[in-house]
N, C-alpha and C positions, 0 to 999 in steps of 0.2 A: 504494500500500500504506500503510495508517494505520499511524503510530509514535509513541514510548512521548512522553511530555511529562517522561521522569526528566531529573533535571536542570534544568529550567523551573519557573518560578516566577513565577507572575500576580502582574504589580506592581498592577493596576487593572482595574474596570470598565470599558468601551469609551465611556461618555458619562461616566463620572468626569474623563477627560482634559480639562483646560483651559491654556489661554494661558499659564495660570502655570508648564505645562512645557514651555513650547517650548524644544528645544534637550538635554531630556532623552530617556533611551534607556527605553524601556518595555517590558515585555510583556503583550502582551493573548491573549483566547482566547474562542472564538467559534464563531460558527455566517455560513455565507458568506452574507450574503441578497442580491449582487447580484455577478457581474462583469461587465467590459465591458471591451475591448482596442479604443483608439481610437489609431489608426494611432502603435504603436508602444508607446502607455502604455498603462499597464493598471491600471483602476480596482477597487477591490475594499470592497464595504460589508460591516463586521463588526460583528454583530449580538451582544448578551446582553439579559440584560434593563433595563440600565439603557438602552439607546438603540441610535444606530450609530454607525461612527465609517467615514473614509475612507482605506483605504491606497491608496497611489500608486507604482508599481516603472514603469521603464522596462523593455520588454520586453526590448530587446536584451541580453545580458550580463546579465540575471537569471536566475534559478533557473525552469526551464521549464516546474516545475509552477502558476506563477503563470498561464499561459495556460489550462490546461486544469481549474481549480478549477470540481466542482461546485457547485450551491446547497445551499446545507442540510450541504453538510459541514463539521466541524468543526476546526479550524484553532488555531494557536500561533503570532502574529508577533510578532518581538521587531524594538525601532526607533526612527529618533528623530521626536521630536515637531517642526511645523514646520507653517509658516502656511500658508494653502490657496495652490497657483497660480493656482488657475480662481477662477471665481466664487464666494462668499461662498454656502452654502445658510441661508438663514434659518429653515427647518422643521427644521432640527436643532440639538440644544443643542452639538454637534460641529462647525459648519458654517462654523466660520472656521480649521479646524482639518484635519490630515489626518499620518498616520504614512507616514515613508519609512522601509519595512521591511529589516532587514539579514539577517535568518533568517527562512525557513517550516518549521514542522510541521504537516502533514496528519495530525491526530491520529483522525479517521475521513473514511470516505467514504460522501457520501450517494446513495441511490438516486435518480432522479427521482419527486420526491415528487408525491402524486396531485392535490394544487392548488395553488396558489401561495400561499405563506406572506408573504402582507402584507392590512395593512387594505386593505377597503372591496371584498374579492371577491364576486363572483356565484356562490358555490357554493350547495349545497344540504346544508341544515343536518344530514343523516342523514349525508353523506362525512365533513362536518367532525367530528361526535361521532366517528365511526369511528376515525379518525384525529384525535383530539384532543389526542395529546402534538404533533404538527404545529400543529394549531388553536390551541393555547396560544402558541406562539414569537409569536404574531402583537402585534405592540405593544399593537395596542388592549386584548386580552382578556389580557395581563399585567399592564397598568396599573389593570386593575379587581379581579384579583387580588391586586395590593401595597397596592390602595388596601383591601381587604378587609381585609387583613393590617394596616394601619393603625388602622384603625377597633377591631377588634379588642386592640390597643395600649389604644388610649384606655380604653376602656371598662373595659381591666382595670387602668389606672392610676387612676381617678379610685374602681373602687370600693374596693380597694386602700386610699387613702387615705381613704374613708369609712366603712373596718375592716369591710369586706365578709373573707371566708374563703373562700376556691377551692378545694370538696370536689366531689369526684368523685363518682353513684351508678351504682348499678348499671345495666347493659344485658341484663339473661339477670333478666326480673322473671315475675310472675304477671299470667295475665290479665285485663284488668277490665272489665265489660260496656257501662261508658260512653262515648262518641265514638265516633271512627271503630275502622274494622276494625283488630283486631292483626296485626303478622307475628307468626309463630306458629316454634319453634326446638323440635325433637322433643328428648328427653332420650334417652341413648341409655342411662345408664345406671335410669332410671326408665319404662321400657316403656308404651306409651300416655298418659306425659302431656309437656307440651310447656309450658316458658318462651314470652315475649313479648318482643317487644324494646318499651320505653320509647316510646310517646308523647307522654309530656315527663315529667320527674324528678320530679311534683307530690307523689306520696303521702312520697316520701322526704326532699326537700326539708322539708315538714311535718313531718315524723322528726328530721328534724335539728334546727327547732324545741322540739321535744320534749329534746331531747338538749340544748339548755341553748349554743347553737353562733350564736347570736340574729341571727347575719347574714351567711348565706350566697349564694356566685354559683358558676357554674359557666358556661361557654361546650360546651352540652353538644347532644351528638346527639340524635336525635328519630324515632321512626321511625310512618308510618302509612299503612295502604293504603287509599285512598280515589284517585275521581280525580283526572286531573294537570290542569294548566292554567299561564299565565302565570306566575305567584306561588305555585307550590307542586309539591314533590316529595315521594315516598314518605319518602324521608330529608331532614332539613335541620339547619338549625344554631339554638338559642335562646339568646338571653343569658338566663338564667335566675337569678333572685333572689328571698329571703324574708327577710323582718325578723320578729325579734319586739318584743314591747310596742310596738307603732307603730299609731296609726289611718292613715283612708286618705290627711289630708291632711300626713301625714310619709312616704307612699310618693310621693303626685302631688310633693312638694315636692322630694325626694333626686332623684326620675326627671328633673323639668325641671331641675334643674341639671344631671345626666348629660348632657343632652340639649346645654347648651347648653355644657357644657364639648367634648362632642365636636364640635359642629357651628365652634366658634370655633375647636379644632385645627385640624381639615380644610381651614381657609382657604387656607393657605400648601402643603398637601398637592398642590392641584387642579396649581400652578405647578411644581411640584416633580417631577410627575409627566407632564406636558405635558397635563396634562386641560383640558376644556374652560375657557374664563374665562367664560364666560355661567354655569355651574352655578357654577362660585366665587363670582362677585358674587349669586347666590340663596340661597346658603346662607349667605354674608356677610351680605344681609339679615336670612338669616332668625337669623341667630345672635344677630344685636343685638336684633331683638325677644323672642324666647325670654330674652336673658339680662336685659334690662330691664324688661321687660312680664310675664314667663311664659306659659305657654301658657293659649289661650281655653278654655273649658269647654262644655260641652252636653249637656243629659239627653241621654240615647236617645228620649223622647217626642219633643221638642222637633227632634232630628234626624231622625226618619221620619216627624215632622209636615213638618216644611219642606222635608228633602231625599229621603225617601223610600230612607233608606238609613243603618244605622249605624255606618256612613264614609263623613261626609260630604265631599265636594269643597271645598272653601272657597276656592279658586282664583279660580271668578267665582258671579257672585247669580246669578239665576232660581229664586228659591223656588218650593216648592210650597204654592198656597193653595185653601184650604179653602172652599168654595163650597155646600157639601151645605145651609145652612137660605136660602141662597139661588135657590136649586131647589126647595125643597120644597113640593109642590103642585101644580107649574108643570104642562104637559099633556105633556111629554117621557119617554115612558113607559120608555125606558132610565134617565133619573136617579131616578123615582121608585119603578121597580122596584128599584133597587137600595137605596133607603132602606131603602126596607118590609122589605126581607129585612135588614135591619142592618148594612149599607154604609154608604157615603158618596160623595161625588163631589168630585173635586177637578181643579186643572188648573195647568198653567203655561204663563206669558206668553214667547214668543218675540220679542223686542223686535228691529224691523225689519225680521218675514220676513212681512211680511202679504201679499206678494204673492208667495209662496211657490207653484209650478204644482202643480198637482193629483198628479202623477204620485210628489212631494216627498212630500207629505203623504201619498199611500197607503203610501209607502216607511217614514216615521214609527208609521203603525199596524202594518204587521210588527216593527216593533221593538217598541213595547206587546205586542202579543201574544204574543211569546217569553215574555215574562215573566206569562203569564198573563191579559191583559187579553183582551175578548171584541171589542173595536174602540177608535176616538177618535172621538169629537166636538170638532168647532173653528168656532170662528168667526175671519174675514179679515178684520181693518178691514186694508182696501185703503187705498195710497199716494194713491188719486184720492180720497177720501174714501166710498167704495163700502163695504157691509158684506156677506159672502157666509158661511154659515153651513150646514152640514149636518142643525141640527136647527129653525130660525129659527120654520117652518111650525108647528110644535107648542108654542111660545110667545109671547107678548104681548109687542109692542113694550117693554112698560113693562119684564116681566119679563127681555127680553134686553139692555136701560139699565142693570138692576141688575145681572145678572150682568158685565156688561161693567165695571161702574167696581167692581164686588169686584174684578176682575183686574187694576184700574188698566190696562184696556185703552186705546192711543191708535191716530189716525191711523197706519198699517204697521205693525201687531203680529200677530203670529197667538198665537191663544188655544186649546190645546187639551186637552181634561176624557179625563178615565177615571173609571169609574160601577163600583164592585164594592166587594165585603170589602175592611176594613184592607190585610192582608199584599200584594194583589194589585194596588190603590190603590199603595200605596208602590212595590214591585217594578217596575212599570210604567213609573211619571213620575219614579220616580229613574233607572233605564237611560234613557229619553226624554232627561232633562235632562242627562244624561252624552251622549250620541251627539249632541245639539244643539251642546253646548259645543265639542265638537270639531269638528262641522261648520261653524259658525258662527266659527269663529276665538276664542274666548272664554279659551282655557285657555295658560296662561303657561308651558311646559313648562319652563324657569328659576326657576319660583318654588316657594316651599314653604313650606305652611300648617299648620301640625300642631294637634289640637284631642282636647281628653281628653274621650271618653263618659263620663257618668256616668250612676246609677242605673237598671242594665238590669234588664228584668225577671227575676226571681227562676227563675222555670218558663214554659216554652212547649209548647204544646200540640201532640201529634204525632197526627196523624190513621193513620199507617202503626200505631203500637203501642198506639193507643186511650188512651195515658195524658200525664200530666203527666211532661217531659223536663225536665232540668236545663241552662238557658241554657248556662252555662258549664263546670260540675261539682259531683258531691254533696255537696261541702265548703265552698260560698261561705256565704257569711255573709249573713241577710236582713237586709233593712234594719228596724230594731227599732221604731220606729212603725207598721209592716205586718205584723207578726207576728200580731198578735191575726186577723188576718184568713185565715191558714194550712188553716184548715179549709172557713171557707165561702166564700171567694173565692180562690183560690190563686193564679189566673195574675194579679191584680193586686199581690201583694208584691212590692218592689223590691230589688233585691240589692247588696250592698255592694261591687261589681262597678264595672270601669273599663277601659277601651282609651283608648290611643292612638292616633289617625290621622294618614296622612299623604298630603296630595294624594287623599284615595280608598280610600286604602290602609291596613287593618291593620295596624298597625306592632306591635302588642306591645297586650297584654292583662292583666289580672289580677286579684284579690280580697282583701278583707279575709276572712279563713278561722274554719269554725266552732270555737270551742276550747269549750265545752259541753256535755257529753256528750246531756241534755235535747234540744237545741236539733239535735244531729248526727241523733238517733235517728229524730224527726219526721221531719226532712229525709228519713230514707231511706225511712219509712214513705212519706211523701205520693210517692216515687219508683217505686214500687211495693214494695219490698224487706221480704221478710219478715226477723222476726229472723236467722234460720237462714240466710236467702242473704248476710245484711249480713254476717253472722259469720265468713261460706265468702268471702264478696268483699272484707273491710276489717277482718275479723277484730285485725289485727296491728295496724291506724291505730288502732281504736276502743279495743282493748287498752291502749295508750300513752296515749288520753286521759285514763284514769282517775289517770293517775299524775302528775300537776299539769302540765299543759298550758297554755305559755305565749299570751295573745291573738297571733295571727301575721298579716301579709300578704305578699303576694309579687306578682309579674309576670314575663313573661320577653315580649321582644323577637322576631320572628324575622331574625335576623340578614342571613338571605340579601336580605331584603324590604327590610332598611334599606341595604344594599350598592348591590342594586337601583335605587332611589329617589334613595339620594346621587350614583351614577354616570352617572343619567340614561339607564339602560337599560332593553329592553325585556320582558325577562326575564327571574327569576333564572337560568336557565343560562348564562346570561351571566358571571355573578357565580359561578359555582360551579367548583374545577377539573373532576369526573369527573362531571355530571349525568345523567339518566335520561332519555328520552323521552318522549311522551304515553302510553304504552300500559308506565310505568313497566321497560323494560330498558335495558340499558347496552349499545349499538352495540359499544363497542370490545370488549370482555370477551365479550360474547356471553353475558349472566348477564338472567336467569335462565336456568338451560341445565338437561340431565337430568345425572341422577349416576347410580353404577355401581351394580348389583342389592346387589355386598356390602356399598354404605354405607344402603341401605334395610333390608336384613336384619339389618344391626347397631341399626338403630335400632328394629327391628319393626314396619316401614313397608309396606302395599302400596297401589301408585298403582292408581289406577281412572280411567281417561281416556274417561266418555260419548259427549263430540263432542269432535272435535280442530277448532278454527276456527285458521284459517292468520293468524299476524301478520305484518305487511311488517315493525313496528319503526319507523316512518318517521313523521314528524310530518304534522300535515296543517298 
């Protein structure tokens, strides 16, 4: 029977106790995560989140419910502290340590829980969400939690003292037609019209701007219904920031010191934490180059010219190079058909796999193809000095010498081209040289490269809505040498726009923002936006310009992704307490779930359900 803990009073953490109290009387309080009864003694691991600790009772003449503690239930031992009898455990910060308890409370009793609550189980990741206040006890995934909660710290310390302001906006906003899908929140006392939840605080944040407030942050919710994947949920967290009077190279500049102030905290975090020391000494690296060097730079040209991707890797090389006017001509009527049509061909060098089995390399073309490609072409300089080539017959020795030394091709390389459009050129041999890198051994999972995009382009073209889309959002700032060119060339204006990368990864984003009323108005025109919709859509931003509108920039981070990345996980739900799954519901909640006729009635709601497709919930 659990009882009360009145009169108790937690001296410490369970891994707080050290050497320095041996000999003192303590109480702890805990969750059981181990007993065992070895002939006569009885070993008992007490678990919080700081670590474990070991209690030790002789069974005879103890309290009898020491024999029969289950796991997972939660407990009050008071006791003195005292050096281990057995063996020394070195895996624990506890492990020269152990309490000889003089009191128990059994302050609950656990059921037999549905898997075992320690690292490194073979469960299946839909049990675990299910049960996720269980999944959390688990060492691993609270020390990425605290280590969140850290990072977190920093970020609001350093901007704190770099006279940032911590305002809060709103989450119940209006809907805006740009990015992904809104959740959508009926009004119940406004009958057929419906709030949004916030896809990131941008219009408001810019309001506050407006408001004279010149440097706000916010560690703020986000909400968007789009698909789920590795790096992204319906909800997540941004560190979000806007400056005024600031160009972009006092944003990149304030950002890499954030950058490098939190990565140099975290050093001593990783030990503190029992996290891994190989991610310590990489972020150790990486902190001394960030705070000495700052971080590298790279257009967006310059990165989906070489990497085929604008988050580039920078982990390991294998560029991607450009070969199209050394084809041109040639009798390989896939490279030339793709010229003529306004392609290009391009390829990357696999250094050392020339002698790669056939079966590899078809393996290689299904991955081009996902991303659009229509096949690969490669040539083999084989390890014997052999050259083997898929398209050889349809070119001149001379012409396949030239293409071979553009690739800086040697003895055991393999060489292999993709022939299409830009966008599918890029997509193709940047996933290519990602799935290489990791096949190939290439990629430092300890290290960490971080490199700022610069000047994306302004508008990109969407074949689904036949018009000019806004890279980013309707409010970036073009780049003012390309403006004259708005009208009769639009998709080559460059925007005053910049990300962050990390290892691959997106790490954060953001803009120098339009403050011009001119300049905003265009913008929404070339978007398609009539006066009348701009007015109905940004009415209240556009309104606010007129009334002296500071130059602004901002960026926000996504938090979950830097968590991610610093912890060396493979997922943000890893990094998240209550996450969602692939088909965005929450296992344990059972949410999204139906609600009752009289909370649709009050809202003036009626559902109309066409087909019902059955969801498991369940990840693949």
């Amino acid at each position: 029977m659990a009882e009360s803990m009145k009169g108790l009073k937690r001296t410490m953490r369970c891994a707080e106790v050290t050497e320095a109290d041996l000999g003192k009387t303590v109480t702890l309080m805990g969750w059981v995560a181990k007993c065992r009864n070895k002939g006569g003694i009885i070993f008992v691991d007490l678990r919080d989140r700081s670590g474990i600790i070991q209690v030790v009772t002789e069974s005879e003449g103890a309290d009898e419910r020491w024999g029969s503690l289950k796991t997972e239930s939660t407990i009050a031992v008071t006791g003195k502290v005292a050096k281990r009898g057995g063996a020394v455990n070195p895996n624990l910060k506890t492990g020269t340590i152990e309490i000889i308890p003089e009191s128990l409370r059994v302050l609950s009793v656990s059921q037999t829980p549905p898997f075992l609550v320690q690292d490194g189980i073979d469960t299946r990741e839909d049990l675990r969400l299910k049960y996720r206040y269980l999944d959390l006890r688990r060492p691993e995934l609270q020390k990425k939690i605290m280590f969140r909660s850290r990072i977190v710290e920093l970020v609001r310390t350093f901007l704190k003292n770099e006279g940032f302001l911590d305002i809060e906006t709103p989450c119940l906003i209006g809907s805006t037609p740009e990015g992904a899908r809104d959740y959508l929140v009926p009004s119940r006392v406004h009958p057929g019209s419906f709030y949004a939840l916030p896809q990131s605080p941008q219009l408001f944040k810019q309001l506050l701007m407006c408001s004279g407030f010149d440097r706000y942050y916010q560690i703020a919710r986000c909400f968007r219904d789009e698909d789920l994947r590795a790096d992204r949920q319906p909800e997540f967290t941004q560190i979000d920031m806007e400056l005024s009077f600031v160009d972009q190279e006092d944003v990149l500049d304030v950002n890499t010191r954030l950058l490098a102030e939190v990565l140099n905290s975290l050093i001593p975090v990783y030990d503190e934490l029992g996290m891994s020391a190989e991610l310590r000494d990489g972020v150790a690296k990486a902190a001394a180059e960030v705070s000495e060097n700052g971080i590298e730079r790279m257009t967006w040209q310059d990165a989906m010219n070489f990497y085929g991707s604008d988050k580039p890797d920078l982990r390991f090389d294998m560029k991607i190079t450009d070969v199209t006017e050394s084809v041109r001509g040639c009798g390989f009527a896939v490279f030339t058909g793709a010229i003529e049509n306004g392609g290009m061909v391009r390829g990357i060098n696999a250094k050392g796999q020339g002698d790669m089995p056939r079966k590899k390399i078809d393996k290689l073309t299904e991955v081009a193809k996902t991303y659009g490609a229509k096949g690969l072409a490669y040539i083999q300089l084989k390890s014997d000095g052999s050259v083997k080539s898929s398209f050889s017959k349809f070119m001149s020795d001379e012409e396949m010498q030239t293409l071979i030394a553009k690739m800086n091709g040697e003895k055991g390389d393999l060489l292999l081209f993709a022939a299409d459009k830009f966008r599918v050129v890029c997509a193709s041999l940047g996933a290519l040289r990602l799935f290489l890198g990791e096949e190939m051994g290439l990629i430092d999972h300890n290290e960490f490269r971080f490199v700022w995009i610069t000047d994306f382009p302004l508008l990109e073209w969407s074949d689904e809505e036949n018009r000019f889309m806004a890279m980013h959002h309707p409010f970036t700032m073009p780049n003012e040498d390309d403006w004259a060119k708005i009208d009769s060339d639009p998709g080559s204006v460059r925007a005053e726009a910049y990300d962050i990368v990390l290892n691959g990864c997106e790490l954060g984003g953001g803009s120098i923002r339009i403050h011009q009323d001119d300049v905003q108005e265009k913008m929404l025109e070339v978007l398609g936006f009539t006066p009348e919709r701009a007015e109905e859509q940004f009415g209240f931003l556009l309104r606010a310009f007129k009334y002296g509108v500071p130059p602004h920039a901002g960026l926000a981070y996504g938090l979950d992704r830097m968590v991610m990345l610093l912890s060396g996980s493979d997922s943000i739900r890893e990094v998240i307490a209550f996450p969602k799954v692939k088909d965005a519901s929450d296992l344990m909640i059972n949410a999204p779930g139906p609600v009752e006729d009289k909370q649709l009635t009050e809202l003036s709601i009626a559902v109309s359900i066409a087909e019902e497709e059955e969801n498991s919930g369940e990840e693949e």
